[in-house]
C-alpha positions in Angstrom: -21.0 198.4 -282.3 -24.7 196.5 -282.4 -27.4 198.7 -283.6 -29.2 199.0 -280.1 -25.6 200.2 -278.6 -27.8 203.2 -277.0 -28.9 201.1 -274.7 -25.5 199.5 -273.7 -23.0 200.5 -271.6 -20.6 202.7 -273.2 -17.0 200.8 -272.6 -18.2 196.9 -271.9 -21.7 196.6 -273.5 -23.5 196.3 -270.4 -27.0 197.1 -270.3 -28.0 200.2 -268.5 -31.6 199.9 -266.8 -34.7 201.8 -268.3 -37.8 203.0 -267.0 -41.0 204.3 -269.0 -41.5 208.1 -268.9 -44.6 209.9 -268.3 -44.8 209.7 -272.1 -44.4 206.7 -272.8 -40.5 206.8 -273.4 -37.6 205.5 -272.5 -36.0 206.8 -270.0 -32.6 206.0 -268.0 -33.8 205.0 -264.3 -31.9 207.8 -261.5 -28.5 207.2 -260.7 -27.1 207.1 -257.1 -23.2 207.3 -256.2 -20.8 208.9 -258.9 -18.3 209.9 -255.7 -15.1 207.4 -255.9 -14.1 207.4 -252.0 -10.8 205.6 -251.9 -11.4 203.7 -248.6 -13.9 202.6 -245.7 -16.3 200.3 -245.4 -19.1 200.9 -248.7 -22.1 198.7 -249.2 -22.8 199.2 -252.4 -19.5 200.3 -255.5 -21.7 199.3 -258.2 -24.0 202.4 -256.8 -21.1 204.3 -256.1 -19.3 204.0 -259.8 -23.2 205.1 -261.0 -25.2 202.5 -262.1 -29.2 203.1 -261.4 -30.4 202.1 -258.0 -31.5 198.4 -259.7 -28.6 196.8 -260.8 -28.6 193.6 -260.0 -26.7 192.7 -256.1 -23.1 192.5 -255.3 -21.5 188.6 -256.1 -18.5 186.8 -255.6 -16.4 183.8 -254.1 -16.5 182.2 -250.8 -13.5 179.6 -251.3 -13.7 177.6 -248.1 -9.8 175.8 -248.0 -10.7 173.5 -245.8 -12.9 170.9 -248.1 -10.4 171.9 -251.3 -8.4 168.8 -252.5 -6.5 170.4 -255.1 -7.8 168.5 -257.8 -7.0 172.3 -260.2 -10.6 171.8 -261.5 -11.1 175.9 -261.3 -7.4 176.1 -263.2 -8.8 174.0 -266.1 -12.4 175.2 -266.1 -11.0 179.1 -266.2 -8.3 178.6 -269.2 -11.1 176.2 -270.8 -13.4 179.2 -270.6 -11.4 182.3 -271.0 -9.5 180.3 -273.7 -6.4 181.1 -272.1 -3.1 180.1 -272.9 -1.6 176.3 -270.9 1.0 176.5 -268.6 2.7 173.6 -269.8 3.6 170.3 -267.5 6.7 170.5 -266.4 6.9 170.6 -262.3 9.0 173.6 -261.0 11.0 171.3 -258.3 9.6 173.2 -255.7 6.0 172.4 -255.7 3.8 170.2 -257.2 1.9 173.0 -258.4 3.1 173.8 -261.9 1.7 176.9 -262.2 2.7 178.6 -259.3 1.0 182.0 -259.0 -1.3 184.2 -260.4 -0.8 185.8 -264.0 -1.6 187.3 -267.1 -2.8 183.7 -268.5 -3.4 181.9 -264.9 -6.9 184.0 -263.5 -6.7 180.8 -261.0 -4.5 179.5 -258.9 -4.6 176.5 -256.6 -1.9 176.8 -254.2 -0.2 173.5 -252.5 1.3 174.4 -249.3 3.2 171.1 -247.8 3.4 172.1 -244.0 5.0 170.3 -241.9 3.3 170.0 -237.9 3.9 169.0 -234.3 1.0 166.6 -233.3 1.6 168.0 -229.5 0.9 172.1 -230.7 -1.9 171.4 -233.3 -5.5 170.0 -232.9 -5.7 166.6 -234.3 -9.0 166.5 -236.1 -9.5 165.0 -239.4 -10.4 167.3 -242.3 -10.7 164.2 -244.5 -7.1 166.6 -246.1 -4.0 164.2 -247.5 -1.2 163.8 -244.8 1.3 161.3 -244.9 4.1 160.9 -242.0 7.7 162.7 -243.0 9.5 159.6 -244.6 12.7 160.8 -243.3 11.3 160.1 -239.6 10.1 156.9 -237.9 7.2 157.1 -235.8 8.2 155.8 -232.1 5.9 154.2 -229.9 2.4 152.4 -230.7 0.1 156.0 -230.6 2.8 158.0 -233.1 4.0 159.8 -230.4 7.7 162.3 -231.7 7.0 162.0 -235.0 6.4 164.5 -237.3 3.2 164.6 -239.6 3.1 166.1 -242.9 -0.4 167.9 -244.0 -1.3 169.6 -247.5 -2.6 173.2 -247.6 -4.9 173.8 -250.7 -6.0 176.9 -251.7 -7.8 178.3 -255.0 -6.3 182.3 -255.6 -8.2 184.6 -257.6 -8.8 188.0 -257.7 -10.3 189.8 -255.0 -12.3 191.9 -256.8 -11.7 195.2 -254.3 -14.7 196.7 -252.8 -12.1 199.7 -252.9 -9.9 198.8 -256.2 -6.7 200.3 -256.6 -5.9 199.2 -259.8 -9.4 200.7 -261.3 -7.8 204.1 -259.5 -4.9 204.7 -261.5 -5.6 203.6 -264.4 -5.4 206.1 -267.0 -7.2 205.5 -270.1 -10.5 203.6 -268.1 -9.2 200.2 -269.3 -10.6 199.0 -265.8 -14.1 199.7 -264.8 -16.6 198.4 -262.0 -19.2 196.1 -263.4 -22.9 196.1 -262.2 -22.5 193.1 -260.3 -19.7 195.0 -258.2 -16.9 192.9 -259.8 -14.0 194.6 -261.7 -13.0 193.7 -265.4 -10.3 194.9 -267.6 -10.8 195.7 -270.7 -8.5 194.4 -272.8 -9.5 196.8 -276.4 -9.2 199.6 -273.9 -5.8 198.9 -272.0 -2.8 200.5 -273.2 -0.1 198.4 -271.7 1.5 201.0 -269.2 1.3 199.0 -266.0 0.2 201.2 -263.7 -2.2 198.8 -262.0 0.5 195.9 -261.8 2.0 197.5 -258.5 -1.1 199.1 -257.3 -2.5 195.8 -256.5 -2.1 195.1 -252.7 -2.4 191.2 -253.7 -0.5 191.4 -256.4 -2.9 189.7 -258.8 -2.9 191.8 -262.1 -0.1 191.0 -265.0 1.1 192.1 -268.1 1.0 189.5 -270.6 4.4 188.8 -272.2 3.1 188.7 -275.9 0.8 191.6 -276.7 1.5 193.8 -273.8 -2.3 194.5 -271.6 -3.3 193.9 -268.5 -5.2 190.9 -267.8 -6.9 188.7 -264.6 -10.1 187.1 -263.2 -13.5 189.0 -265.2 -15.3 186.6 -262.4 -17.0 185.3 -265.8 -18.6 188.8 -266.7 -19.9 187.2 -270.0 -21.7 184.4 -268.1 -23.2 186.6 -265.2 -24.9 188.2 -267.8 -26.8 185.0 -268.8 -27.2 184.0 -265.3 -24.5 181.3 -265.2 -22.0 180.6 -262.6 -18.5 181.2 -262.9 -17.1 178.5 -264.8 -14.6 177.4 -261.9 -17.2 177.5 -259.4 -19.3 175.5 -261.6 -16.4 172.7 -262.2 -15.6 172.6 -258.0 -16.5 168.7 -257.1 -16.4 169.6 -253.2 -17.9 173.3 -252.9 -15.0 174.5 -252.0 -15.4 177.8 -254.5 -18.9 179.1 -254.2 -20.5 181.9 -256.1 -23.5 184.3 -255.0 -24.6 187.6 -253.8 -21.9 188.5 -251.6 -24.1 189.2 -248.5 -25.2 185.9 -248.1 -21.5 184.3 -248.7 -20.8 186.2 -245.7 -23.5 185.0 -243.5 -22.5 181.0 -245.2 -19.0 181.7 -244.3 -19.5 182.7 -240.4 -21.6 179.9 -240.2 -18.7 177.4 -241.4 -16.3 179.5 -239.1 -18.3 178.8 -236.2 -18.8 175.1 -237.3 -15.1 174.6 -237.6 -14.4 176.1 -234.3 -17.2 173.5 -232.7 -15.2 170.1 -234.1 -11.9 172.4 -232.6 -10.0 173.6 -235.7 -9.8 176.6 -233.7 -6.7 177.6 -236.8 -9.6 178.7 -239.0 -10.3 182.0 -239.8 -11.6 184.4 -242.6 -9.8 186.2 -244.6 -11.1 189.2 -246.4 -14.7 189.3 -245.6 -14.5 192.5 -243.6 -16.0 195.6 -244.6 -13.7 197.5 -242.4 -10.5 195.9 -244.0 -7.8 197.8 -245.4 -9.6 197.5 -248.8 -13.4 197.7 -247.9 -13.9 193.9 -247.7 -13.2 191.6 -251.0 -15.3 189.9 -253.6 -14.0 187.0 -253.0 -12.6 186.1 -250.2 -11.5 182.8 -247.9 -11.7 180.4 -245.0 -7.9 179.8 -244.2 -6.7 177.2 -242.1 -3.3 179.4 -241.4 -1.9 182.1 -241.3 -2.6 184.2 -244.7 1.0 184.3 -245.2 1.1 180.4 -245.2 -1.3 180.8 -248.3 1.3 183.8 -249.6 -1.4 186.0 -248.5 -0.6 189.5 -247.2 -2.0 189.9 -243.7 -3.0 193.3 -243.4 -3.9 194.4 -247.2 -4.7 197.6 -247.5 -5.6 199.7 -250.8 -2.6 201.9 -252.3 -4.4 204.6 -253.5 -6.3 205.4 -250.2 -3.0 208.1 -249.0 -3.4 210.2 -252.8 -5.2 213.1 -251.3 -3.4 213.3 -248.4 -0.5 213.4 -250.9 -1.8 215.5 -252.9 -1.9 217.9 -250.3 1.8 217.7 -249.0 2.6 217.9 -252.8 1.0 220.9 -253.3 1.9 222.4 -249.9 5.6 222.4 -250.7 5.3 223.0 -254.9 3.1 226.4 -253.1 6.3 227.0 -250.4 9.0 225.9 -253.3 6.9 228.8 -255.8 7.1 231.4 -252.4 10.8 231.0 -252.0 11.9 231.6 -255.4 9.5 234.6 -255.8 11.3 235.8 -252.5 14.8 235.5 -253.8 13.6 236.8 -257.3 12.5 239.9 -256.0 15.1 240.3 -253.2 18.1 240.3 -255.2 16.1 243.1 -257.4 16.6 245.3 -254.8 
């Protein structure tokens, strides 16, 4: 521990915020927050999980699909950075994506998503995307008319970071905590390997890693937010298609490129997870699709899995309390 560890956050080393007493002295600046609701729209979780009213604003991603070329720039970047482990090159047969998903060593994944379309049901506007005509089909008459086009799907997967995180919920030992900059880390000293936060994921994005057994996935660069560096895949992104910055103002940048979109008629795109009414409170980082989310492996309507625990609670205690009354009864009856 450094000597100045006083003035650190106690778990991750960040640095709480100070102001100068009446005396001269240090002294920690008023807290707000320190109630963990587990769903509905919040504006500020930093707040919330009790950091002073001046921590620095919410970031995260805006990852607009429809200018990525799937070039894995982000993949590279984050393992380069995070020094994390290769995921070798063999291709899986099913994709050319070798990596496939999101993992314990992968923090980013760039999805390929080869869909096939029907000229006559889809808007024909050029994304400047790779396509190439199905091989197996000729193209009849001079203007392609009954043949079948081909286009690529790219997409860069990350963690959301949850305005409402399940996985920070139920862990036990406080392995997972809520930064100041409203992202959520892991960490890894802390973690004790049971799992818990695997299957409490809605989007399925935190793994166990094989070898020594924690809990790992995107810290959204914690160590370089705290030097006022971008990410490191947002940074390596040649076409903007990740961008990093307070969260409000991704928002407002990613209606605008919505509406833009819908003015050239790629009236497909939508977001995905920018809602602070969503199942989880709105995301960190969230998209512009181009599908469906379950094209992108997506789920549609994500919602967090802790948000029914006090109901449950409840019903768990209402029939341990009725289970407790009905013994006492037969206890006492056959007394008698």
């Amino acid at each position: 521990m450094s000597p100045d560890a006083s003035s650190e956050h106690p778990l991750f080393g960040l640095e709480r915020s100070m102001r100068t007493g009446a005396h001269g002295r240090a002294e920690p600046e008023e807290v707000t927050g320190g109630v963990n609701r587990l769903s509905g729209p919040l504006a500020d979780p930093s707040s919330e999980a009790g950091y002073p009213a001046s921590h620095p604003e919410r970031v995260g991603f805006f990852t607009d699909t429809s200018v990525c070329i799937g070039c894995k720039a982000c993949e590279v970047a984050c393992k380069e950075w995070n020094l994390l482990d290769e995921d070798g090159l063999d291709l899986t047969g099913m994709s050319y994506d070798n990596t496939i998903d999101l993992g314990a060593t992968t923090w980013r994944h760039v999805a390929f998503v080869e869909q096939r379309i029907d000229p006559s049901t889809r808007s024909r506007v050029d994304l400047g995307m790779p396509g190439v005509g199905a091989p197996q089909e000729s193209t009849e008459g001079a203007d392609g008319a009954g043949a079948t086009e081909v286009r690529w799907l790219m997409s860069s997967d990350v963690c959301k970071h949850c305005t409402h995180a399940a996985c920070l919920d139920v862990c036990p030992t406080g392995a997972l905590i809520r930064t100041e900059h409203g992202t959520v880390v892991v960490q890894d000293e802390v973690c004790n390997g049971c799992g818990y936060c695997v299957p409490a994921c809605p989007y399925g994005v935190i793994d166990i890693h094989p070898r020594n057994g924690g809990a790992f996935k995107c810290t959204l660069c914690q160590d370089r937010l705290g030097s006022g560096l971008a990410p490191a895949c947002a940074t390596a992104c040649p076409t903007e298609s990740i961008q990093y910055g307070p969260l409000d103002q991704l928002r407002q940048r990613a209606e605008q490129r919505l509406d833009q979109l819908h003015e050239q008629g790629i009236t497909e795109a939508r977001l995905y997870g920018h809602d602070p009414t969503d199942g989880v409170g709105g995301d960190g980082a969230f998209f512009l699709l181009l599908d469906e989310p379950e094209v992108y492996g997506l789920p549609p309507d994500p919602v967090v899995t802790t948000r029914d625990l006090p109901a449950m609670a409840a019903y768990a205690l209402a029939a341990a309390t009725t289970a407790a009354v009905t013994i006492a009864s037969c206890f006492l009856g056959g007394r008698r």
